[in-house]
TIBAMAR-692490 format. One record per residue (C-alpha): x, y, z. Coordinates in steps of 0.05 Angstrom, whole numbers, plus 32768, in hexadecimal, padded with zeros to 4 digits. Example, Ala and Ser with C-alpha at 12.3 -4.5 7.8 and 13.67 -1.06 7.14 Angstrom:
2
80F67FA6809C;81117FEB808F;
//
This chain:
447
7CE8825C7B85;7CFC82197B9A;7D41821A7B83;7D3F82697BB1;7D2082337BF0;7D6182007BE3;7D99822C7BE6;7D7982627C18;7D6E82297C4B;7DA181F77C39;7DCE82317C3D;7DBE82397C80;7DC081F27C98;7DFD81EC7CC0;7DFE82317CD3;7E1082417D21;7DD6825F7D42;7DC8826B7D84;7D7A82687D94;7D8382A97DB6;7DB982D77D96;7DF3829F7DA3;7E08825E7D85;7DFA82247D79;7E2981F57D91;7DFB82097DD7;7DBC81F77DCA;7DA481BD7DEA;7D9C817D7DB9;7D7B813A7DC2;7D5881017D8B;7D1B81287D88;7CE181047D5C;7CA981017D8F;7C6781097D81;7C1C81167D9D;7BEA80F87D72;7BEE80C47D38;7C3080D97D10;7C2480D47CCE;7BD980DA7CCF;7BB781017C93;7B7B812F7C94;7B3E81057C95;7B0D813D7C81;7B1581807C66;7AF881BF7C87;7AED81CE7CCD;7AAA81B17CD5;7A8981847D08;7AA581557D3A;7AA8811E7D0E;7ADA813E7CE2;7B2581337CF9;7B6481567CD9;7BAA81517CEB;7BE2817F7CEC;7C2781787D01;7C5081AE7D2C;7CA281B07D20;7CD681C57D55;7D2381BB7D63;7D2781927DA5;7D2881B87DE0;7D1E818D7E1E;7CED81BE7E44;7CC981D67E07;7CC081917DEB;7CA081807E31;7C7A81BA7E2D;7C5881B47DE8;7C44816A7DFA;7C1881897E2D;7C0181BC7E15;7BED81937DCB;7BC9816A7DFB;7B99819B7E17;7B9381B77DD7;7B8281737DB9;7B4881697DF9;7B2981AF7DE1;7B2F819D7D92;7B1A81597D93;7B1881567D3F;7B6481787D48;7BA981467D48;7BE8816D7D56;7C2681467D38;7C56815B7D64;7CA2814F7D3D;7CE681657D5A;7D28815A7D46;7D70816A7D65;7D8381B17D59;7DC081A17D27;7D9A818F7CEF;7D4F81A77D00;7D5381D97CBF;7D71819C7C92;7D25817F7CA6;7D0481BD7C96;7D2B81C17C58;7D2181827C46;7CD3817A7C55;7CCF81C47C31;7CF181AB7BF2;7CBB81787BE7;7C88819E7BE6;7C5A81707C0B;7C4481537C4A;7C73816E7C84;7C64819B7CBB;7C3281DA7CB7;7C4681F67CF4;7C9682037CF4;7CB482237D2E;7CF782507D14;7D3082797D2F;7D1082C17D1E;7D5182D57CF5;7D3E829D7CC7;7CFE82BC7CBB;7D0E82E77C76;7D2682A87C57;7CEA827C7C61;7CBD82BD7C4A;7CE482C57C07;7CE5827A7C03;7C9D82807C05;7CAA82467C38;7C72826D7C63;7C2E82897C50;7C1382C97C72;7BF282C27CB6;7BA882DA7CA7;7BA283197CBE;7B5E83127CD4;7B6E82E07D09;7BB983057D12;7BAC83477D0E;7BF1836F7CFF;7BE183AC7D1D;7BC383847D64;7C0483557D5E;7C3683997D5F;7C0883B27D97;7C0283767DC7;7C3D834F7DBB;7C9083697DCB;7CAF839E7D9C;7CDC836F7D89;7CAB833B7D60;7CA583787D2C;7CE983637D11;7CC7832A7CE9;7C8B835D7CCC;7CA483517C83;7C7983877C57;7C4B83987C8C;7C3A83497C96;7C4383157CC3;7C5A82CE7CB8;7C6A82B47D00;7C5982B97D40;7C7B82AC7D81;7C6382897DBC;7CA082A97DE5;7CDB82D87DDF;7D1F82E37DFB;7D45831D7E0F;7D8F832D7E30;7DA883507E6E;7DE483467E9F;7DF683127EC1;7E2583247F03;7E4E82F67F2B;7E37830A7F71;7E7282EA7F92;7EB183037F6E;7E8C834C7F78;7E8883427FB5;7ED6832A7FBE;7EE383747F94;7EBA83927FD0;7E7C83A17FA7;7E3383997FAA;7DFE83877F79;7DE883D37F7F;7E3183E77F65;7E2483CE7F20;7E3184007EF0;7DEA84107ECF;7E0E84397E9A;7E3984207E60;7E72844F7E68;7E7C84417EAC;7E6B83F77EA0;7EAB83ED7E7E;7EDA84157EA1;7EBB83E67EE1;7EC083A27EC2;7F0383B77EAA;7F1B83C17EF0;7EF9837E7F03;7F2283577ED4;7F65832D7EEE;7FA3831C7EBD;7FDE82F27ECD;800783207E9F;7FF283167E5C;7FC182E17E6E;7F7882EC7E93;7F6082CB7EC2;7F2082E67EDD;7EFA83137EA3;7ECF83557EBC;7EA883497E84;7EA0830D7E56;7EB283237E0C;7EA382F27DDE;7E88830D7D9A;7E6F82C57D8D;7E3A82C37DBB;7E1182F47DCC;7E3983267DC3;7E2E83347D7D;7DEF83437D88;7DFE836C7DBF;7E1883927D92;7DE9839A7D5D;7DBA83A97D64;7DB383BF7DB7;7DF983E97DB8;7DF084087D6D;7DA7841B7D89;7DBE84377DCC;7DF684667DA9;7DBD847E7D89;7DBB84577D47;7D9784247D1A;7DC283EA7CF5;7D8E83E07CC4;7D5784197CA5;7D1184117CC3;7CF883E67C7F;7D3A83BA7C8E;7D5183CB7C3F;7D9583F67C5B;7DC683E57C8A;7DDF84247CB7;7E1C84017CD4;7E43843B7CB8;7E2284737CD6;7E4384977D16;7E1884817D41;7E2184327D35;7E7384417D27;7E6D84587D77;7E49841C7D8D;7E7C83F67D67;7EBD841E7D82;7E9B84067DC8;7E9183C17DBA;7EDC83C07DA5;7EF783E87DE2;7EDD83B77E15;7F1083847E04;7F4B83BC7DE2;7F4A83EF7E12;7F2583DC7E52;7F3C83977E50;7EFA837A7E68;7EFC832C7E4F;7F1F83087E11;7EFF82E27DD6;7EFD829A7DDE;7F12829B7E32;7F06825D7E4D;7EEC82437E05;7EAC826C7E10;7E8782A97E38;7E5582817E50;7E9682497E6F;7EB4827E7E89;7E71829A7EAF;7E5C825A7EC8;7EA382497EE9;7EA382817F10;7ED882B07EE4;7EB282E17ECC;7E9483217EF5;7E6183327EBA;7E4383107E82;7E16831D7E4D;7DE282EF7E3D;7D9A82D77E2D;7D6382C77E54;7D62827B7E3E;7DA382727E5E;7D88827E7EA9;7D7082337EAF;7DB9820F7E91;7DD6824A7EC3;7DAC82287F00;7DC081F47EF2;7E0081F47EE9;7E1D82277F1A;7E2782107F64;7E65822E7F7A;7E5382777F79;7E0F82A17F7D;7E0182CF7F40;7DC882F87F2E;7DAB832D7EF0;7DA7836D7EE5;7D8B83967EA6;7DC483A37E6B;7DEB83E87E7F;7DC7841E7E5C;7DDD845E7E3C;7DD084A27E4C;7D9684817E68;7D7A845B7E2A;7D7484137E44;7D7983D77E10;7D73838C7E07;7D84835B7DD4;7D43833C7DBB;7D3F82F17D9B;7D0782C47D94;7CE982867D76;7CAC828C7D50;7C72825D7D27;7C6082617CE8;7C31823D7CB9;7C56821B7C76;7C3882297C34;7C1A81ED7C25;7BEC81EF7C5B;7BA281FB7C46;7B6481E97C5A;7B4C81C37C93;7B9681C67CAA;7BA682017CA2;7B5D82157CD3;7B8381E77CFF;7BC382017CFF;7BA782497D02;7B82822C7D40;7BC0820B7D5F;7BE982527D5B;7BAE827B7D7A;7BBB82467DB4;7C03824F7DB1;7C06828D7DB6;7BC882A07DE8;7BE882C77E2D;7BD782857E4D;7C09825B7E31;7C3B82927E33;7C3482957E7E;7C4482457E83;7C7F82507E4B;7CA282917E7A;7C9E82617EB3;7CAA821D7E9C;7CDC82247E59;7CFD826A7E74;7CEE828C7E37;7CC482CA7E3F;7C7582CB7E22;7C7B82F67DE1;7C4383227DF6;7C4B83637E1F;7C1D83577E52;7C5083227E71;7C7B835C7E86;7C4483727EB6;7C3983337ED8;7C4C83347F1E;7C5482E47F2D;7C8582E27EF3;7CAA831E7EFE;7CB2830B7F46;7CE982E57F36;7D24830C7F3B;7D5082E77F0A;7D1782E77ECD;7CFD832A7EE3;7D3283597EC0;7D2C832E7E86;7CE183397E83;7CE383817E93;7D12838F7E51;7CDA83677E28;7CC283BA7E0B;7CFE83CA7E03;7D2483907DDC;7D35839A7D9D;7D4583677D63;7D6F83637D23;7D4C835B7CDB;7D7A83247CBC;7D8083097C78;7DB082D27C87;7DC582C87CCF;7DFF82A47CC9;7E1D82DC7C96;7E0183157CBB;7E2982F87CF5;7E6482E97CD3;7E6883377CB4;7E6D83587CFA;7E9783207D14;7ED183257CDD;7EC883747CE7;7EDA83687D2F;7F0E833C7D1F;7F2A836B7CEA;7F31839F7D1F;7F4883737D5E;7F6F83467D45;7F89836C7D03;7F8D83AB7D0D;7F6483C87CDE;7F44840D7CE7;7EFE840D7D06;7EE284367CD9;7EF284137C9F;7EE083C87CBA;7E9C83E07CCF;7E94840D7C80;7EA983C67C5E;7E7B839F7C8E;7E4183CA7C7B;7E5183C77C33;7E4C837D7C3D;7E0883837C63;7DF183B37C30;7E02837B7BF5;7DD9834C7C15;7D9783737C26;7D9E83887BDE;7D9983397BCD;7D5E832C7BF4;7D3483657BE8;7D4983627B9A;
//
């Protein structure tokens, strides 16, 4: 089992991963390594007992600037109301956060018990055994798939949960309100449907002959795209990539070939954007030369910040034939293996206050990730704001992707859509050799 943990996770160490469906080259870094309470302290009592008693457990995250903030706080109220409860609080810069999980896992001692993961990297760390079960007394599956968003049932591994989010993320369309505007349109003349969508956006773009210069849509399969893809377009066409107990990949079906065919005809046939404009989709938004652009909800406060020069909005995805979609990503907490005891009370403790609709307001309004439970979609101070509110409103909707490995799930449909761009190949058979591929690994991992 251990030698499974070092090559699943090693494997995945220097992997680019957006924390939404991008990559990671984006995600904000820093030196990490603070902490609230005595780093390094050990239990001083087991069980949960009287005041006297104090335990210690220590929470892991990539650094984040406003969720590092964040948890500092909130470990701090949580320490006032458990006063025989320390909260290590341990982050590290994004490029090598899963080297430190790996590494701390591979002992087999001390470390965090609270790890918070990219939710694709969840299948790993449950073969791995790298994560125990939540208890389902405290977690109760079937009250988790009923008050939390659709999505968070993409990590329900054999009718179980091993994580938890505090908050999720989900994708619309960001619109340039000034170059519509210059092409004599209004926010209320953005296509709603995906068929019209692209014939729109490809009538938006501008090309200098064989060069563009202002793209109707961003089109880069690297970013969010490929999740755009699969699963929200293969769903809308009326498909599934994967069966419902995740063991078959459906990329080949008709349905998902459509989606596909789409994908492919923004940038073939309509002309929408290029891969790789202006190095990336989200440069080419935030200078001002893009109409549309596809992206998550953790982008809107890098967005505010960085665009001056022109105003710009969102609107939901376009649907089709009126069945709406959103790409749904998330972080999420689990407890390691190793924790028992009075820590793992504490750490069960710690995650009910993580994840109570409390904190999930502060998160939504403070981090710019959306609470994970549903009940977020119906409040009215939150989705007041008109930027977070289509974001919020897609929260029953979004949907997720079950993956095995990221990285190579990624890499599959990007070399199929390279296959067919760039070389020519048929469609059909890129996407049939791209499920084969899909099909070898879910094999692997349920095996």
């Amino acid at each position: 089992m251990k030698k499974w943990l070092a090559l699943a996770l090693s494997g995945a160490l220097c992997v680019s991963l957006a924390a939404g469906c991008g990559k990671k080259a984006e995600e904000p870094q820093g030196n990490g390594g603070t902490a609230s309470g005595t780093q390094g302290a050990e239990t001083t009592a087991s069980g949960s007992g009287s005041s006297e008693e104090q335990v210690t457990i220590e929470y892991w995250q990539y650094f984040f600037e406003s969720k590092v903030n964040l948890i500092d706080e909130l470990i701090k109220e949580f320490e006032a109301e458990n006063p025989n409860i320390k909260v290590v609080h341990q982050n590290f810069p994004y490029d090598n956060y899963e080297q430190k999980l790996a590494a701390s896992m591979a002992v087999g001692s001390g470390g965090p018990n609270i790890i918070n993961i990219f939710y694709g990297w969840v299948p790993k760390y449950v073969k791995s055994g790298a994560l125990q079960e939540l208890p389902a007394d405290v977690f109760d599956p079937a009250e988790l798939d009923n008050d939390f968003s659709p999505m968070v049932q993409v990590n329900k591994i054999n009718g179980a949960y091993y994580t938890i989010p505090t908050a999720v993320r989900t994708s619309a369309l960001f619109y340039n309100k000034t170059l519509l505007e210059e092409a004599g349109m209004s926010v209320d003349d953005i296509p709603t449907e995906l068929d019209t969508f692209a014939q729109v956006a490809g009538s938006l773009s501008q090309w200098d002959g064989d060069q563009i210069t202002i793209e109707g849509c961003t089109w880069q399969p690297t970013g969010q795209y490929h999740s755009w893809l699969r699963p929200v377009l293969m769903t809308q066409f009326g498909g599934e990539p994967l069966s419902a107990d995740y063991k078959t990949a459906q990329w080949n079906s008709p349905e998902c070939q459509a989606a596909f065919d789409y994908f492919i005809s923004l940038t073939t046939e309509h002309k929408v954007g290029v891969n790789n404009f202006m190095t990336n989709d989200t440069n080419a938004f935030s200078a001002g030369k893009a109409v549309f652009h596809v992206d998550g909800s953790y982008r809107v406060g890098s967005y505010k910040e960085q665009i001056k020069d022109f105003q710009w909005g969102v609107v939901p995805l376009p649907a089709k034939d009126g069945i709406q979609g959103s790409c749904g990503t998330f972080w999420t907490n689990g407890i390691t293996a190793g924790t028992t005891g009075a820590q793992l009370e504490a750490s069960i403790k710690f995650l009910q206050f993580l994840t109570s609709e409390e904190v999930m307001k502060r998160w939504t309004a403070e981090v710019g990730e959306i609470g994970a439970r549903s009940s977020i979609c119906e409040d009215e101070e939150l989705t007041s704001d008109p930027i977070m509110k289509p974001f919020i409103e897609a929260l029953p909707y979004a949907t997720s992707y079950f993956y095995v490995s990221e990285s190579d799930d990624r890499q599959i449909i990007l070399d199929a859509i390279d296959s067919v761009v760039l070389q020519g190949m048929d469609s059909k058979t890129a996407l049939e050799e791209a499920n084969q591929k899909v099909q070898a690994m879910l094999d692997e991992y349920w095996n």
